[in-house]
mmCIF file as gemmi writes it, N, C-alpha and C atoms, coordinates in Angstrom:
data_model
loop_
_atom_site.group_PDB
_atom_site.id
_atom_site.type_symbol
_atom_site.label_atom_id
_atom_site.label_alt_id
_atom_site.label_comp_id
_atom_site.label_asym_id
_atom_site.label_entity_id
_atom_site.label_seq_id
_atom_site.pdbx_PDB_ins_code
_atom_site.Cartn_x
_atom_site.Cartn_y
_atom_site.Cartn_z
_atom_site.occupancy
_atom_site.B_iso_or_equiv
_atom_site.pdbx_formal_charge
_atom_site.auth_seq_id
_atom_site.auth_asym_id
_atom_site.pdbx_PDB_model_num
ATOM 1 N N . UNK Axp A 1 ? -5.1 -11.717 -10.316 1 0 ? 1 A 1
ATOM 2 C CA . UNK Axp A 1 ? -3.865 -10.98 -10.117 1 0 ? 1 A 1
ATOM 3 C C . UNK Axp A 1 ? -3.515 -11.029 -8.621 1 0 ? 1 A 1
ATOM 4 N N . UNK Axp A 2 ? -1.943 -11.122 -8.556 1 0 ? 2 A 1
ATOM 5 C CA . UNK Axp A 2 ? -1.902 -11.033 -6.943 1 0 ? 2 A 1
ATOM 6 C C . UNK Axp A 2 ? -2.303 -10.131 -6.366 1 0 ? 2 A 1
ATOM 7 N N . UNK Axp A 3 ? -2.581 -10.404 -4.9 1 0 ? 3 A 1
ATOM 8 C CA . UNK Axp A 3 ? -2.573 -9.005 -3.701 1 0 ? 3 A 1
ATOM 9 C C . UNK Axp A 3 ? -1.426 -9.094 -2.854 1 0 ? 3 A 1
ATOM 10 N N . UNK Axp A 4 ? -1.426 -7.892 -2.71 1 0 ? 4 A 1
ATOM 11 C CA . UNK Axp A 4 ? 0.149 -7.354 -1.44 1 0 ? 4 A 1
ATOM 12 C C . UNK Axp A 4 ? -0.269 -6.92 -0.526 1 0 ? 4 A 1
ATOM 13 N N . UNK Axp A 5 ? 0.517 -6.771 0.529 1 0 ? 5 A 1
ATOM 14 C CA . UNK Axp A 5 ? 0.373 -6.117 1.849 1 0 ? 5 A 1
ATOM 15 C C . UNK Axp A 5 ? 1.754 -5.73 1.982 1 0 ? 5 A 1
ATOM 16 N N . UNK Axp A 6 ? 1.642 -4.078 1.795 1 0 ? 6 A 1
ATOM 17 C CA . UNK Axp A 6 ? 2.955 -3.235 1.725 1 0 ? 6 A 1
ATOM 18 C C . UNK Axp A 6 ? 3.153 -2.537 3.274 1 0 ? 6 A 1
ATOM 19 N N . UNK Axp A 7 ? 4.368 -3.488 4.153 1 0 ? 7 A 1
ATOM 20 C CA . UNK Axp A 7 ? 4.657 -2.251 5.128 1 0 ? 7 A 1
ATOM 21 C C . UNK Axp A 7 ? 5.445 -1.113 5.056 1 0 ? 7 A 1
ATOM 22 N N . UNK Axp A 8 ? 4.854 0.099 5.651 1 0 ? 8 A 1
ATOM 23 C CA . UNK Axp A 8 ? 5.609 1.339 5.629 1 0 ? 8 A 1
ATOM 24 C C . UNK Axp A 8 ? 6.101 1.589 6.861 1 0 ? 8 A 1
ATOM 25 N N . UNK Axp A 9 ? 7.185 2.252 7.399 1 0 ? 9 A 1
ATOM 26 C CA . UNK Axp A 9 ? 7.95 2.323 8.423 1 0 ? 9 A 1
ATOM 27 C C . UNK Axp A 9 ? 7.479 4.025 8.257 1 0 ? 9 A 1
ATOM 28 N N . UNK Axp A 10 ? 7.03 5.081 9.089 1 0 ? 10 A 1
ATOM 29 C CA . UNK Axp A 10 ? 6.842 6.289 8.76 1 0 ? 10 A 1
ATOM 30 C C . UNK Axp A 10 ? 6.846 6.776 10.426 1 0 ? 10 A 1
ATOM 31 N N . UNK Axp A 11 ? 7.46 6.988 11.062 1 0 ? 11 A 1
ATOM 32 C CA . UNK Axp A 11 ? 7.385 7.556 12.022 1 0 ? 11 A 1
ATOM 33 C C . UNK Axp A 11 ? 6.513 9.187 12.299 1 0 ? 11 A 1
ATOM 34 N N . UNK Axp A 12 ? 5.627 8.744 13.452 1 0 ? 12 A 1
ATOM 35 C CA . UNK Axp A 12 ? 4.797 9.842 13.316 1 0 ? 12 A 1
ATOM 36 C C . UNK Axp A 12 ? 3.373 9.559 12.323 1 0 ? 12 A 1
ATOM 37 N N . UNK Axp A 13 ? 3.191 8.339 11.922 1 0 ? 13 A 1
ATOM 38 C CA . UNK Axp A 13 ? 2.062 8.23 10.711 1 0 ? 13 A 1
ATOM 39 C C . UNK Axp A 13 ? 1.169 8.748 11.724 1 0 ? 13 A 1
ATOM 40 N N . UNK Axp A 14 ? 0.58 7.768 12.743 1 0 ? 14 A 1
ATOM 41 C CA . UNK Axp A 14 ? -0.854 8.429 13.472 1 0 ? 14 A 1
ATOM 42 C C . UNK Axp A 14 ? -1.293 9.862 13.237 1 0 ? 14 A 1
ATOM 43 N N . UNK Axp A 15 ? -0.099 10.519 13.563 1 0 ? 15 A 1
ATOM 44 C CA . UNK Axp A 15 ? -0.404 11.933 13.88 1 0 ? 15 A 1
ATOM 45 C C . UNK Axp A 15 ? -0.24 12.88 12.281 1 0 ? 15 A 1
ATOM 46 N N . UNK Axp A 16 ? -0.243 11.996 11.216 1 0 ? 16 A 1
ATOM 47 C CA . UNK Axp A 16 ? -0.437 12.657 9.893 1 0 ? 16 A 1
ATOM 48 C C . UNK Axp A 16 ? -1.805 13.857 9.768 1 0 ? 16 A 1
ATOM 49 N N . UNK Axp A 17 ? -1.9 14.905 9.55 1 0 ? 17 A 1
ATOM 50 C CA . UNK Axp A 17 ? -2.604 15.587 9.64 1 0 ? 17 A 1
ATOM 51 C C . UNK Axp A 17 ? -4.058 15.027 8.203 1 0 ? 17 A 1
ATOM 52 N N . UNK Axp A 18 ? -4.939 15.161 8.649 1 0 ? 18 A 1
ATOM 53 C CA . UNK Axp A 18 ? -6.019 14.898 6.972 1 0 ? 18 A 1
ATOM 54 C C . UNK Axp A 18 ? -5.555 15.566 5.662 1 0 ? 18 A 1
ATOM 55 N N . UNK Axp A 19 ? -4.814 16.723 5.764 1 0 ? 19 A 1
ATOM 56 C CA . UNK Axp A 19 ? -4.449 17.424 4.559 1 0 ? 19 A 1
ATOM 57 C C . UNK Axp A 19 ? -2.825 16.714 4.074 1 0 ? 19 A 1
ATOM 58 N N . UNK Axp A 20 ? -2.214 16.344 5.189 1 0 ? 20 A 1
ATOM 59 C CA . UNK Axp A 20 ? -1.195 15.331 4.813 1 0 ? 20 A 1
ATOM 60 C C . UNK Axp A 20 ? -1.272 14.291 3.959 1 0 ? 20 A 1
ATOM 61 N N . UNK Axp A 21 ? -2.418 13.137 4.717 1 0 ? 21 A 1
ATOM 62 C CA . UNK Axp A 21 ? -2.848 11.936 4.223 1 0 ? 21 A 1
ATOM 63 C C . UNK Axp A 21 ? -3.329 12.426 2.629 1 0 ? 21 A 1
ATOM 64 N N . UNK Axp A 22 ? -4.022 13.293 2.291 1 0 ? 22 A 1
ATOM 65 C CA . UNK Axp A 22 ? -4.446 13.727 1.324 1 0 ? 22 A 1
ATOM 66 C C . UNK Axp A 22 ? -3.582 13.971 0.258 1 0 ? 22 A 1
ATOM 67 N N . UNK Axp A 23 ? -2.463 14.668 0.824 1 0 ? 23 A 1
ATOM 68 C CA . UNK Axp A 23 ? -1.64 14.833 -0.249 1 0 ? 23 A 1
ATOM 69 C C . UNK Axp A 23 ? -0.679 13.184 -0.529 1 0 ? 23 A 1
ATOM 70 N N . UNK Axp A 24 ? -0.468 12.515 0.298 1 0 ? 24 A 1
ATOM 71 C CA . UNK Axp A 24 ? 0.386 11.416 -0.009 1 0 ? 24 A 1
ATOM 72 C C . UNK Axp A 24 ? -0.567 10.572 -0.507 1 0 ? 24 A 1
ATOM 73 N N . UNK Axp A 25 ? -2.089 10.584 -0.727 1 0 ? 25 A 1
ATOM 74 C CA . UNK Axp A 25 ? -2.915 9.693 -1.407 1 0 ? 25 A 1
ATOM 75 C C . UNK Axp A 25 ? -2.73 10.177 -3.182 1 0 ? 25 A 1
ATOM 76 N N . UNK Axp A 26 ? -2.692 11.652 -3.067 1 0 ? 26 A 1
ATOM 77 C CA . UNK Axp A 26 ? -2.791 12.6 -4.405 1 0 ? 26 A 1
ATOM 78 C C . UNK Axp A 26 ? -1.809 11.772 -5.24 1 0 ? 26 A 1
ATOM 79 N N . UNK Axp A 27 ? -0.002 12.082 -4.647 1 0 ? 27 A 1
ATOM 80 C CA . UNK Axp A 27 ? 0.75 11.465 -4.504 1 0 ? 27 A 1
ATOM 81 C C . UNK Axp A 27 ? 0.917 9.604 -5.533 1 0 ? 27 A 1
ATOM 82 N N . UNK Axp A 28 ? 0.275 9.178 -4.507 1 0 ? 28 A 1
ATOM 83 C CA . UNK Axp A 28 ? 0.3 7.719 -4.575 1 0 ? 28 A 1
ATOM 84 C C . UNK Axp A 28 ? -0.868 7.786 -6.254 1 0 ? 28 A 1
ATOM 85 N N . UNK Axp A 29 ? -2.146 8.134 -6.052 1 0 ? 29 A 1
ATOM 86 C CA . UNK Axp A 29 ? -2.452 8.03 -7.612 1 0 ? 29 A 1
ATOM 87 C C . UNK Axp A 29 ? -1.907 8.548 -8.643 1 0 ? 29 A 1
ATOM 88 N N . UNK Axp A 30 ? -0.994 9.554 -8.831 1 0 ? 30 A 1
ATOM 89 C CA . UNK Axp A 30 ? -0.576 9.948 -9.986 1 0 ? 30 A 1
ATOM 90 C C . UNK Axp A 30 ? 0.331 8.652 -10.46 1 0 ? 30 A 1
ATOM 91 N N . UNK Axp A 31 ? 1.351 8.311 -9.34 1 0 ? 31 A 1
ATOM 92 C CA . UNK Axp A 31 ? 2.198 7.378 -9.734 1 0 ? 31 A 1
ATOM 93 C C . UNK Axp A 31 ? 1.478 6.513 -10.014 1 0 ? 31 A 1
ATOM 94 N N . UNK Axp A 32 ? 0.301 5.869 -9.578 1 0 ? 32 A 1
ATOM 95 C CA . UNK Axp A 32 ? -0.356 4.661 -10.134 1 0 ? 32 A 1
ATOM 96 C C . UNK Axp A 32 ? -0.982 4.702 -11.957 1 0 ? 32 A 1
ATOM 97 N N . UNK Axp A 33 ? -0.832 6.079 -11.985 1 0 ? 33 A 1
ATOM 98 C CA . UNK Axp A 33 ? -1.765 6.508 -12.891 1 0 ? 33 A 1
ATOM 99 C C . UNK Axp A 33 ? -0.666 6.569 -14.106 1 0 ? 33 A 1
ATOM 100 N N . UNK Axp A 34 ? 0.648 6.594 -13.901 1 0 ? 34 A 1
ATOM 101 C CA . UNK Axp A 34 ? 1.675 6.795 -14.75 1 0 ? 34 A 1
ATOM 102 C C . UNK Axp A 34 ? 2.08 4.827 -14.703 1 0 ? 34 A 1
ATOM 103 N N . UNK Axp A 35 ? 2.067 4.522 -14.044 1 0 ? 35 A 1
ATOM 104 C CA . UNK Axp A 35 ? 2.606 2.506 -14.071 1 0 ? 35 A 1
ATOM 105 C C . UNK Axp A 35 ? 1.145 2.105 -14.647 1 0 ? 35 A 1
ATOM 106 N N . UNK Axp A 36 ? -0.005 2.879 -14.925 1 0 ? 36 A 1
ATOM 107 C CA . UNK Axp A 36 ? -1.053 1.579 -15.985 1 0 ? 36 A 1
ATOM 108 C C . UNK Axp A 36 ? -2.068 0.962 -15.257 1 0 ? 36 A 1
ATOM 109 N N . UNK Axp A 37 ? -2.699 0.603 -15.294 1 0 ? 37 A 1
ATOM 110 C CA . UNK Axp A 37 ? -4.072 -0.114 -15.077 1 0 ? 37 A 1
ATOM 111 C C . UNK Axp A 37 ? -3.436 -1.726 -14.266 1 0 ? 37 A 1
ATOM 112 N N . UNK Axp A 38 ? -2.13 -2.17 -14.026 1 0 ? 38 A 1
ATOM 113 C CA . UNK Axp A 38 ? -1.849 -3.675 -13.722 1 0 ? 38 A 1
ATOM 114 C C . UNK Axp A 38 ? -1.906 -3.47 -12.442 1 0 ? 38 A 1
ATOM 115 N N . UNK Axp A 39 ? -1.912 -2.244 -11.547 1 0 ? 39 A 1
ATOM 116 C CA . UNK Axp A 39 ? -1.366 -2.016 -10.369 1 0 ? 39 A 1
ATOM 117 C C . UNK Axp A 39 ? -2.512 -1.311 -9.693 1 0 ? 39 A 1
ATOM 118 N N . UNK Axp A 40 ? -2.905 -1.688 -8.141 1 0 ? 40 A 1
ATOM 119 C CA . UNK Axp A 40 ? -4.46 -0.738 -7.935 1 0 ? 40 A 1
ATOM 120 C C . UNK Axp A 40 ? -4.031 -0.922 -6.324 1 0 ? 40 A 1
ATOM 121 N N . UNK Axp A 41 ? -4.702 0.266 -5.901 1 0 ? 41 A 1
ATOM 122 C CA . UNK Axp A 41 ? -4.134 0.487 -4.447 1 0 ? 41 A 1
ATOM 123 C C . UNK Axp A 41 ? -5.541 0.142 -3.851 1 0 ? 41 A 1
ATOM 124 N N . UNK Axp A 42 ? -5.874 -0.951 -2.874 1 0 ? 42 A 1
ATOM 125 C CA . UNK Axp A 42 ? -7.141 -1.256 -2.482 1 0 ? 42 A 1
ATOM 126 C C . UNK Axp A 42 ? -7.794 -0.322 -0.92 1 0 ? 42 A 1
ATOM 127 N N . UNK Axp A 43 ? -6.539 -0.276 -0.328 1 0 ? 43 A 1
ATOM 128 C CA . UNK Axp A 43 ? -6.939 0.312 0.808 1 0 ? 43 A 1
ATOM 129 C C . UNK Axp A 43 ? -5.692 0.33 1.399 1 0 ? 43 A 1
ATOM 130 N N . UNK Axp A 44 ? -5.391 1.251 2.988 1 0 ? 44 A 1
ATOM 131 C CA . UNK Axp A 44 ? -4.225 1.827 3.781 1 0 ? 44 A 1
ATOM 132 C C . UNK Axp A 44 ? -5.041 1.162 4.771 1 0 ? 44 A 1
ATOM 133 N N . UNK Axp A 45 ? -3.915 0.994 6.12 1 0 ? 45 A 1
ATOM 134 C CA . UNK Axp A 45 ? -4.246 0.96 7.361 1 0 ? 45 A 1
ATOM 135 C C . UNK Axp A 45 ? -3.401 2.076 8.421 1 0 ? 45 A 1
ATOM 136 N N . UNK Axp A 46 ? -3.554 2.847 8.677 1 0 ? 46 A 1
ATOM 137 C CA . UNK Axp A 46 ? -2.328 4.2 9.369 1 0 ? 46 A 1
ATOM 138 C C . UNK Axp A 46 ? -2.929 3.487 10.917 1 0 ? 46 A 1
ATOM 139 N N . UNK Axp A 47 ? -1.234 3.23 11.245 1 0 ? 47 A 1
ATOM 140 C CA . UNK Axp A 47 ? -1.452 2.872 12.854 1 0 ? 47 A 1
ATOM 141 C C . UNK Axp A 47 ? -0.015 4.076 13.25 1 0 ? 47 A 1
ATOM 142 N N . UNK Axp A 48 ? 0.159 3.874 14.261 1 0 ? 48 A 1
ATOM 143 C CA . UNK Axp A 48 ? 1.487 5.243 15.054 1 0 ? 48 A 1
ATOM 144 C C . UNK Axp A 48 ? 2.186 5.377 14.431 1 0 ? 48 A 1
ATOM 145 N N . UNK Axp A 49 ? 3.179 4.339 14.164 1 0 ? 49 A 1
ATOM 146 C CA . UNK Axp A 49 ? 4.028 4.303 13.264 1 0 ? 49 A 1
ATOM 147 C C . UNK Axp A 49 ? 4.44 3.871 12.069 1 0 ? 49 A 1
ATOM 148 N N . UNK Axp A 50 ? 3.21 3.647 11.071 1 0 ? 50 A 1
ATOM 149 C CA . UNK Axp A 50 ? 3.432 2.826 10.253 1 0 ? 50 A 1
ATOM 150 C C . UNK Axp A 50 ? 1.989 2.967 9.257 1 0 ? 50 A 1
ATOM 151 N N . UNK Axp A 51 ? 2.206 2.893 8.117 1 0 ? 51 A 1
ATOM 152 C CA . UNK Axp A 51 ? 1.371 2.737 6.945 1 0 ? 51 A 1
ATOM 153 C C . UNK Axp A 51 ? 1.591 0.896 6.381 1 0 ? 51 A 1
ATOM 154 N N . UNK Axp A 52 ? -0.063 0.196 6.791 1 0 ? 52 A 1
ATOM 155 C CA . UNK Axp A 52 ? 0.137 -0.858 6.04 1 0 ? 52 A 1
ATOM 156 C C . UNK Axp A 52 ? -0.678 -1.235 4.581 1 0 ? 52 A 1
ATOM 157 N N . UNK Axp A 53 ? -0.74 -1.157 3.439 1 0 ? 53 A 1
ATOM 158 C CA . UNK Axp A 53 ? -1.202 -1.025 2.449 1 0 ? 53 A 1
ATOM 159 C C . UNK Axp A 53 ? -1.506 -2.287 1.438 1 0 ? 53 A 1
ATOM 160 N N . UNK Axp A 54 ? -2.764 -2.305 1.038 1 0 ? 54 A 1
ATOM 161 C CA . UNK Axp A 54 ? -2.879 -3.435 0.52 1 0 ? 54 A 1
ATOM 162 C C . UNK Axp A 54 ? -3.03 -3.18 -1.554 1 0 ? 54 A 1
ATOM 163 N N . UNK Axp A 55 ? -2.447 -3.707 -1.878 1 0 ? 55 A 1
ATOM 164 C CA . UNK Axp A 55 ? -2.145 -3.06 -3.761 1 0 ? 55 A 1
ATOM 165 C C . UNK Axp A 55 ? -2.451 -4.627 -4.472 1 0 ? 55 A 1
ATOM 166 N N . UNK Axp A 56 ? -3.229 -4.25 -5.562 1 0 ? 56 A 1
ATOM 167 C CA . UNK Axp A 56 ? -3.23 -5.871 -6.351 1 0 ? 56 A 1
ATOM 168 C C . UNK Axp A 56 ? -2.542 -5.618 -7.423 1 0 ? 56 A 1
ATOM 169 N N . UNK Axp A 57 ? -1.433 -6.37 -7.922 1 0 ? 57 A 1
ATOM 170 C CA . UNK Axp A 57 ? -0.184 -6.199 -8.699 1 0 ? 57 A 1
ATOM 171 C C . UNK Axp A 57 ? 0.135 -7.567 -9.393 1 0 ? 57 A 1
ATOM 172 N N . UNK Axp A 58 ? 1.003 -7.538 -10.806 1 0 ? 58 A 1
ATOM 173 C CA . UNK Axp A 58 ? 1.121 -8.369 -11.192 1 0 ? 58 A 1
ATOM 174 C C . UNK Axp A 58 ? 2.377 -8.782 -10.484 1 0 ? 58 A 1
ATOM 175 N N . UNK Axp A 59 ? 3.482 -8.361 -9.766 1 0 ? 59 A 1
ATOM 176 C CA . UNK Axp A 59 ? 4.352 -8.373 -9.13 1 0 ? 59 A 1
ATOM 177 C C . UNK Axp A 59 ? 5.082 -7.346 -8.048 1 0 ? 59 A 1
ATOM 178 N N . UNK Axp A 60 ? 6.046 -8.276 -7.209 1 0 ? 60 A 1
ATOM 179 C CA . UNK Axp A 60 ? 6.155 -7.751 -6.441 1 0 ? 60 A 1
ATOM 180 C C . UNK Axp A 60 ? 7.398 -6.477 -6.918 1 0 ? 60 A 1
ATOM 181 N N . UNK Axp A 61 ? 7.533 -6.407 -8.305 1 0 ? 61 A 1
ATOM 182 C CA . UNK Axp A 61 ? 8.526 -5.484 -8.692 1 0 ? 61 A 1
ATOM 183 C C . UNK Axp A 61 ? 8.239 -4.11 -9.098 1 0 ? 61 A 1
ATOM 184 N N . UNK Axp A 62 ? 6.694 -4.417 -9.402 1 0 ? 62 A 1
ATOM 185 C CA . UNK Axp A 62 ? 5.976 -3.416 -9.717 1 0 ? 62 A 1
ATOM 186 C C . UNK Axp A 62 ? 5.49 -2.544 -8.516 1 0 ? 62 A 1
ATOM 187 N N . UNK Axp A 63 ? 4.731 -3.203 -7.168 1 0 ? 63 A 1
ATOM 188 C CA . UNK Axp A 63 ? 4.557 -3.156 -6.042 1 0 ? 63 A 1
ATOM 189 C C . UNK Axp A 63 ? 6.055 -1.892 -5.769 1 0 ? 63 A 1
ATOM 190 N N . UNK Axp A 64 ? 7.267 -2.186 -5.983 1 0 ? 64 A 1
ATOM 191 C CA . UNK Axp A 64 ? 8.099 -1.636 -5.339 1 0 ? 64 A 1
ATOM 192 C C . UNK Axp A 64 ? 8.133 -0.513 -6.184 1 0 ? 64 A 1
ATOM 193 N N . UNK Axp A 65 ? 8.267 -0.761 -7.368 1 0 ? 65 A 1
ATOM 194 C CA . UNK Axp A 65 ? 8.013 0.187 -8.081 1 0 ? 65 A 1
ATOM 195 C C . UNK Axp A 65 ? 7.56 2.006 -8.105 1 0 ? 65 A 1
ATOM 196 N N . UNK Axp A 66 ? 6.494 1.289 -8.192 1 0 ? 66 A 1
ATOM 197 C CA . UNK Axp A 66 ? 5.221 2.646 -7.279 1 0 ? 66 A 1
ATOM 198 C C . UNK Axp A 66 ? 5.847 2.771 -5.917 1 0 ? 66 A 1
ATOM 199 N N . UNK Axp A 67 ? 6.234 2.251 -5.23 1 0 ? 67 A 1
ATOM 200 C CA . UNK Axp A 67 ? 7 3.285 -3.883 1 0 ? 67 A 1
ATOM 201 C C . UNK Axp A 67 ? 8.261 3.861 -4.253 1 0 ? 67 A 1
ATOM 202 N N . UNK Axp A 68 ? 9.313 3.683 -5.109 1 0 ? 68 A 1
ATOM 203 C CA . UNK Axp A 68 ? 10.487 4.077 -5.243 1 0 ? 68 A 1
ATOM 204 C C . UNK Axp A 68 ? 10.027 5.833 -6.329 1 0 ? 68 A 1
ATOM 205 N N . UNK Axp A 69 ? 9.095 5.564 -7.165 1 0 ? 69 A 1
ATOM 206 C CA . UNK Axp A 69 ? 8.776 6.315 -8.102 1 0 ? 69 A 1
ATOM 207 C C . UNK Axp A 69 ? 8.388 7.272 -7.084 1 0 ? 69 A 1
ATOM 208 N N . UNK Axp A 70 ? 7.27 6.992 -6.142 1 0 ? 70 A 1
ATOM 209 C CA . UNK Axp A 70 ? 6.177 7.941 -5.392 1 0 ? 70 A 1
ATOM 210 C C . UNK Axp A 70 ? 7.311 8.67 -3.939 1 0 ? 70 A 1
ATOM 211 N N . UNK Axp A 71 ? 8.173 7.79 -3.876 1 0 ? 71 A 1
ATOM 212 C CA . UNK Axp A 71 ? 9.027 8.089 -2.76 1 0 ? 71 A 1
ATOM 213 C C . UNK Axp A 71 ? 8.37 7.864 -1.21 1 0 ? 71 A 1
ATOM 214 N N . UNK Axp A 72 ? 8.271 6.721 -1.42 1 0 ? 72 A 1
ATOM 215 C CA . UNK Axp A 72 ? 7.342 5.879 -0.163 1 0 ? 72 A 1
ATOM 216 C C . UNK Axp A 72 ? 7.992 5.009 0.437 1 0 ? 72 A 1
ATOM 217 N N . UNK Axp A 73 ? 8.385 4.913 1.169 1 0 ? 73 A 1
ATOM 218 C CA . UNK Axp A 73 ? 8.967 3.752 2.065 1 0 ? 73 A 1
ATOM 219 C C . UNK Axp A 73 ? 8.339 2.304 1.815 1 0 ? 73 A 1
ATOM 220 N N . UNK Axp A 74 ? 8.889 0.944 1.863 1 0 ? 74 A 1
ATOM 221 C CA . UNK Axp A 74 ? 8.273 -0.156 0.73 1 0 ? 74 A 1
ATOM 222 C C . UNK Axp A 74 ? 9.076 -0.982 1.67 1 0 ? 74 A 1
ATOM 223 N N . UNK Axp A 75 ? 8.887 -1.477 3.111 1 0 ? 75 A 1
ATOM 224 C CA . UNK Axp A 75 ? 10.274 -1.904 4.359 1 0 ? 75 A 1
ATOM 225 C C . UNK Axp A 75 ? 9.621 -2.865 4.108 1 0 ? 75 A 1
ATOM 226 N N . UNK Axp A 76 ? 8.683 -3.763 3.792 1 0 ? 76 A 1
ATOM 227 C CA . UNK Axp A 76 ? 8.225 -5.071 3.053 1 0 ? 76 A 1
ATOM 228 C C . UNK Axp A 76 ? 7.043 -5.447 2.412 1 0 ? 76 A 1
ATOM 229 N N . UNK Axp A 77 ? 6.969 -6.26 1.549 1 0 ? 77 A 1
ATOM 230 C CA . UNK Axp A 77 ? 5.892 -6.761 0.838 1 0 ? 77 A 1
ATOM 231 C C . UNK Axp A 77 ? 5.869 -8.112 1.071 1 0 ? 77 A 1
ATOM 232 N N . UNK Axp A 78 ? 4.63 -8.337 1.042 1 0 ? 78 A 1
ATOM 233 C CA . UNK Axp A 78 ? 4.14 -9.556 0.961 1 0 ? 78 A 1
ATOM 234 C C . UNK Axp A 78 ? 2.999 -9.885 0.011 1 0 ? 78 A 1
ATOM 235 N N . UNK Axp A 79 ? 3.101 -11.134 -0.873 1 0 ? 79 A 1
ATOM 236 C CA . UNK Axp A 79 ? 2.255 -11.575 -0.948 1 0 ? 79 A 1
ATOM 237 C C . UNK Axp A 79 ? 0.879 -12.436 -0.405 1 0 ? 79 A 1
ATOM 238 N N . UNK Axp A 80 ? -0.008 -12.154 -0.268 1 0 ? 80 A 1
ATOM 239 C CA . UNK Axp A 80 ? -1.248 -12.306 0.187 1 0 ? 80 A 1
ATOM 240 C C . UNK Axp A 80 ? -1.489 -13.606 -0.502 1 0 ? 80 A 1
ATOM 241 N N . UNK Axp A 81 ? -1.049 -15.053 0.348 1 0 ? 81 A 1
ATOM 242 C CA . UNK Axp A 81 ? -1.694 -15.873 -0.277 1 0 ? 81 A 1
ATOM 243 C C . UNK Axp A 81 ? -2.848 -16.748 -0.234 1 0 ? 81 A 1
ATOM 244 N N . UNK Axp A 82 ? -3.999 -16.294 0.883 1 0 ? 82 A 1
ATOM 245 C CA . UNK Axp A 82 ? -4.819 -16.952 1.184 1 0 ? 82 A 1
ATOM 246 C C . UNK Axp A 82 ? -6.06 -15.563 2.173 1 0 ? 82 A 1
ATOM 247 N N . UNK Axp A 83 ? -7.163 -15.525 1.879 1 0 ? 83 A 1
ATOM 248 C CA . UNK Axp A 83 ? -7.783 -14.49 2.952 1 0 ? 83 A 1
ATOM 249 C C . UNK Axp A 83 ? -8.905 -15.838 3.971 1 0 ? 83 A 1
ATOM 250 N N . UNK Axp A 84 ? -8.58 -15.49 5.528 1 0 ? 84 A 1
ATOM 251 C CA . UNK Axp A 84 ? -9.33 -15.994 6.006 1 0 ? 84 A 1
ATOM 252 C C . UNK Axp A 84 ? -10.246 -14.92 7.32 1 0 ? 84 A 1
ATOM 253 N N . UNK Axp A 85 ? -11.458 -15.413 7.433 1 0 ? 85 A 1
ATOM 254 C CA . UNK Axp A 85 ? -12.105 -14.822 8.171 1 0 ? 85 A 1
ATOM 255 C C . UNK Axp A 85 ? -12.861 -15.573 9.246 1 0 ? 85 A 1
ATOM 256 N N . UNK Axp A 86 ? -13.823 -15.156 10.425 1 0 ? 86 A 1
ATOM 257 C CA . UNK Axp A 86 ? -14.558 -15.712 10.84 1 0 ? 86 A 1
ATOM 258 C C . UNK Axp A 86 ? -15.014 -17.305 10.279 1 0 ? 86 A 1
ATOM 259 N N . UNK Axp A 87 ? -15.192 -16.682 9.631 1 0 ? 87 A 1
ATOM 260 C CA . UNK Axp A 87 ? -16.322 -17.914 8.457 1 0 ? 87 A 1
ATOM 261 C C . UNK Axp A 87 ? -15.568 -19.147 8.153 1 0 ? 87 A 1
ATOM 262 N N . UNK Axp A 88 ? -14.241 -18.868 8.517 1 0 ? 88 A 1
ATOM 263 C CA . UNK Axp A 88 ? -13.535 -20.17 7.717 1 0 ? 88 A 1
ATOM 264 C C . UNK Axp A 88 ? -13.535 -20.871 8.899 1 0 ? 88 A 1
ATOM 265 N N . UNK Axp A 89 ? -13.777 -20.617 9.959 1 0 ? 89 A 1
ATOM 266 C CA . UNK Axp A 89 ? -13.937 -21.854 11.177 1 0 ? 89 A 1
ATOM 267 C C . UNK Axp A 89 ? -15.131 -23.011 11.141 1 0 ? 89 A 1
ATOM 268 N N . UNK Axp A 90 ? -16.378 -22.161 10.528 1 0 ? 90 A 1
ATOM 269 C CA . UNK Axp A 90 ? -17.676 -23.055 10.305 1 0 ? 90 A 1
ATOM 270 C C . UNK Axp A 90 ? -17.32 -24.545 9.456 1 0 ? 90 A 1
C-alpha cells in the first residue's frame, strides 16, 4: 500500500502544549477509526510551524480525506516513492 508524507501548515505547532498534541492525536484516531483499516497514521514530525505526517493509504483521496473529516490542514501530500538511507551509498 502506498505511503504519504502529509504537510501541515499550523502556525505555532512547536509550541503545542502535550495536552494539545494529545487531543489532536485523540482527534486524528477516531477519524481513522471511522475511514477503516486502509488508512494508518505511522508517525508526526512537529517542527515551529508545521506538522509533517507520514499515513500509509490506498490513496491520496483518502489521505485527504481523514484531514477534511478530522479538520486538519492537508497544504500537501505526497507520495513516498522510494526510502533511502545511509546504506544506500554502500
Amino acid at each position: 500500500m502506498p505511503k504519504y508524507v502529509i504537510e501541515r501548515e499550523i502556525p505555532g505547532a512547536g509550541d503545542l502544549t502535550p495536552e494539545t498534541l494529545q487531543e489532536i492525536s485523540q482527534k486524528s484516531c477516531c477519524v481513522l477509526q471511522e475511514l477503516g483499516p486502509q488508512i494508518q497514521w505511522v508517525q508526526s514530525y512537529v517542527t515551529d510551524n508545521k506538522i509533517y505526517c507520514i499515513y500509509i493509504a490506498p490513496d491520496e483521496e483518502t489521505v485527504r480525506k481523514h484531514a477534511e473529516k478530522g479538520g486538519f490542514p492537508a497544504n500537501s501530500v505526497a507520495q513516498v516513492r522510494t526510502v533511502i538511507d545511509p546504506t544506500t551509498s554502500e
